[in-house]
N, C-alpha and C positions, 0 to 999 in steps of 0.2 A: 415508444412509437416515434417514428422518424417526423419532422416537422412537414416537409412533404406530406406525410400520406395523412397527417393529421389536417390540412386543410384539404384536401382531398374529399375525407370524410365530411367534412364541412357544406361538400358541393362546389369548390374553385376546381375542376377538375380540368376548364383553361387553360391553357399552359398561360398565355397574355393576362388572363386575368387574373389567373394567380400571381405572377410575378409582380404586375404592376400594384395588387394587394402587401407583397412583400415590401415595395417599397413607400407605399402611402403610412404601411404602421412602424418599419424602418423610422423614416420621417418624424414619427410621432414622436420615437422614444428616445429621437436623438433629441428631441427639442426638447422633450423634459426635462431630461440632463442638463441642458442649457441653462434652463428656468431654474430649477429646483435646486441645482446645486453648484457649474459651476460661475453661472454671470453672478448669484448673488455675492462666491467668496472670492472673486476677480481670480478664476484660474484659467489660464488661457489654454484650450484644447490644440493651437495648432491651426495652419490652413488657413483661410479664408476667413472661415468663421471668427477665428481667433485673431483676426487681424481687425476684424469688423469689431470685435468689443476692443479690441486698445484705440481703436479712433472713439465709437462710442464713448468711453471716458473721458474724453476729450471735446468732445463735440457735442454728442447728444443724439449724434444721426440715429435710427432706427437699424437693430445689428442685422434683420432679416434685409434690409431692402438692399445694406451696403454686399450681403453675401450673393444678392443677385447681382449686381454692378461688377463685383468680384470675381463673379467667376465669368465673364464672356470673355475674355483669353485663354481662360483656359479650357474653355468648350468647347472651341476653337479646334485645340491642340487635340484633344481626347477625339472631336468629328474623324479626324484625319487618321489616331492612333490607335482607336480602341473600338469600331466596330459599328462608323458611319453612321447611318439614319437610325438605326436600331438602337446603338447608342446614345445618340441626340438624343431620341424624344426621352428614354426612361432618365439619363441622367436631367433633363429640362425637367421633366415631373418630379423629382427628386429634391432639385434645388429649390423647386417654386413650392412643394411641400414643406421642405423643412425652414423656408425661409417666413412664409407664411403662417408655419403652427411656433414660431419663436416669436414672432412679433403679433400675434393674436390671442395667445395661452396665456398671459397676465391678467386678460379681460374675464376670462372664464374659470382659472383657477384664483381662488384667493392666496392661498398658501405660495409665496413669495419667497419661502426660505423655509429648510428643514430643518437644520441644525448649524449652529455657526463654528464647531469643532472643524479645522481643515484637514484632517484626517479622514473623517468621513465625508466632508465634503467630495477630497481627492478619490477616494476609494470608490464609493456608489456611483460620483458624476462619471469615473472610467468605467465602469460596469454595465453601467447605461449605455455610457455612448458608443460601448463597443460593439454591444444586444444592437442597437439602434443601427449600423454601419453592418452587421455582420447580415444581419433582414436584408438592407436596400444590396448586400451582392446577393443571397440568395435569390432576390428578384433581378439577377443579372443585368443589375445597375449600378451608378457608382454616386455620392452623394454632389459632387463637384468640387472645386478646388484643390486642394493638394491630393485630394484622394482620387483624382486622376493623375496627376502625377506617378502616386504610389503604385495605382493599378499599372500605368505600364510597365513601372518597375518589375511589379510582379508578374505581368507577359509576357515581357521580352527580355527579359532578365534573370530571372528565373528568382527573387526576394522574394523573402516570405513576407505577408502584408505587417506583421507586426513591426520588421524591420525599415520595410518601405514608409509606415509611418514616423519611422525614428528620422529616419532619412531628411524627410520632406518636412516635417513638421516642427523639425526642434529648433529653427531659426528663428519660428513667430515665437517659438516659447521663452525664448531667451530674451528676446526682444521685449518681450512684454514684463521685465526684468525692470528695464527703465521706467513704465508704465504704471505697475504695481508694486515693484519690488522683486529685490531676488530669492526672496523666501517663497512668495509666490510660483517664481518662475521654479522651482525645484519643484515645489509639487506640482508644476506641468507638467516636468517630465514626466513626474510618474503619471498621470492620468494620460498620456499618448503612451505610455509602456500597455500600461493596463488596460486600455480600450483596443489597442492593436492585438494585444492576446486575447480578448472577449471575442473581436471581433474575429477573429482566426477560427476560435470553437466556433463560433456559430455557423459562419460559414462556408465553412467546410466540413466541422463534425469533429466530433474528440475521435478520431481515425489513428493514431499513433499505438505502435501494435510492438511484437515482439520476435525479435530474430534470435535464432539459434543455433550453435555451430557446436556439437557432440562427438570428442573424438575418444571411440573406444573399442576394445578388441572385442566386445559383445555388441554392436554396429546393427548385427540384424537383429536382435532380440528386443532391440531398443526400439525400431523403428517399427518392428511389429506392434507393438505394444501404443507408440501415439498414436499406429492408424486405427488402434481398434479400442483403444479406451478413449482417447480424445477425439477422433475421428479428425485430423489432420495430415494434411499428405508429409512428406518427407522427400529427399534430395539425397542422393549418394555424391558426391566429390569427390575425385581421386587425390588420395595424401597420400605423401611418403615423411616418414620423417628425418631431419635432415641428419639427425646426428646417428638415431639405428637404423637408417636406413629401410624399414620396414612400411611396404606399402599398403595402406588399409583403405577403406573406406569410411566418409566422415560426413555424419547426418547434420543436411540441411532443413531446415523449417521455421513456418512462420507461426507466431500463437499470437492472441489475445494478452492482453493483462493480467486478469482472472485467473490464466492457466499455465504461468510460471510455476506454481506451488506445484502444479500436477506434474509438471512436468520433469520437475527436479525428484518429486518422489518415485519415479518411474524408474529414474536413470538411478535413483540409489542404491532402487532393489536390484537393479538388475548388475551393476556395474559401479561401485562407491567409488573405485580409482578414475571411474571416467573424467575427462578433463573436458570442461562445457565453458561456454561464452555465450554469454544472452547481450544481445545489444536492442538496440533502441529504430525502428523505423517511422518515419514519420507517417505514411501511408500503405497499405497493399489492398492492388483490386486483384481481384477474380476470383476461381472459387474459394467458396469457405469466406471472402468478405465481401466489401462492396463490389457492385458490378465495374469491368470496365465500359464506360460510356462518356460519352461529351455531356458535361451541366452544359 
């Protein structure tokens, strides 16, 4: 069940009110991650936040309030880049969430640390945070600080958000090098690797599907055959080949994961010398998958 239609069934059938749920529990679980696993083993996630625990170390300031101080330049930037009043107010609810449930959730949880292993620390605190980030865009919001940065990266740039995290984020990790150590600061990176891919699935969906390009003198028997066992469409190309010269026809289609296996035993029965190339897409809408539409 899609996450959508599972809050859905819940009754947030809102569009406002659902989103702005996406980003209140967003919010939550980015701050657990914070709490739970990485302010206790000093891993710096990056951004704002992460810049807010290297003074914290130092200071003492409270890390929620310096992330609200933090990010009014660059709310600023996002008003202007990422989609005006609309934008304002969720990423404002965003930052005052998650700054408020990091500096309020020591009161109410006691467990202050799970485990002092940095392995797991690195590994769950990126898993979290990414669950936690990948919520507040499904609620087509963005948390504030570098991850407005990243988002316009990934708007008007066309970055995939895991990368636009790398981007943006890995100068406070470095930094925090001097702060904690460089041992620390290495598994920063990984915990803005790993929270940039969580947060990529969640937010968009494990969507990554399969391309096929089938070139063989049995073309239509082949193609009969996915649309009536797998029930997918298919694609003729005009091929010539360059050295016999012989022009055929060469089946294009899109599958699933799951139905690689199918589709190779298809083409073996019918044609073993056929020559196939399955590559890799990152998305496909329309029929047979997701709708095309504007999130």
């Amino acid at each position: 069940m899609r996450i959508r239609e599972f809050f859905e069934q819940l009754g947030f059938r809102n569009h406002l009110l659902r989103d702005y749920f996406f980003i209140l529990f967003g919010s939550a679980v980015q701050a657990l991650a914070m709490r739970l696993f990485l302010i206790p083993a000093q891993l710096v996630s990056g951004g704002v936040s992460g810049a807010a625990q290297i003074i914290n170390s130092f200071s003492g300031f409270p890390i929620g309030l310096m992330v609200i101080i933090g990010n009014l330049p660059l709310y600023l930037i996002g008003w202007r880049h990422l989609g005006g009043l609309k934008f304002a107010l969720r990423t404002l609810f965003a930052v005052l969430a998650f700054s408020l449930l990091t500096d309020l959730l020591p009161i109410f949880i006691p467990i202050q640390r799970i485990t002092t292993d940095m392995l797991l620390n690195t590994l769950y605190g990126g898993v979290l945070l990414g669950a936690g980030l990948g919520l507040v865009y499904r609620g087509r919001g963005t948390s504030g600080g570098s991850d407005i940065l990243g988002r316009i990266l990934n708007f008007r740039f066309g970055f995939s958000i895991s990368a636009a995290y790398m981007l943006t984020d890995s100068l406070v990790v470095l930094a925090s090098g001097f702060a904690f150590g460089w041992e620390k600061a290495l598994y920063g990176l990984i915990v803005i690797y790993v929270s940039g891919l969580v947060a990529e699935v969640v937010s968009e969906g494990s969507s990554v599907v399969r391309t096929a390009l089938i070139i063989s003198d049995q073309s239509g028997a082949i193609a009969a055959q996915i649309m009536q066992q797998m029930e997918r469409g298919v694609t003729y190309l005009n091929g010539k080949g360059a050295f016999t010269g012989t022009s055929r026809d060469i089946i294009y289609c899109v599958i699933s994961r799951p139905e690689v296996s199918i589709l190779k035993g298809i083409i073996s029965e019918i044609d073993p010398d056929a020559f196939v190339v399955i590559g890799q897409a990152n998305e496909a809408l329309g029929e047979g998958f997701r709708p095309l539409t504007r999130n």
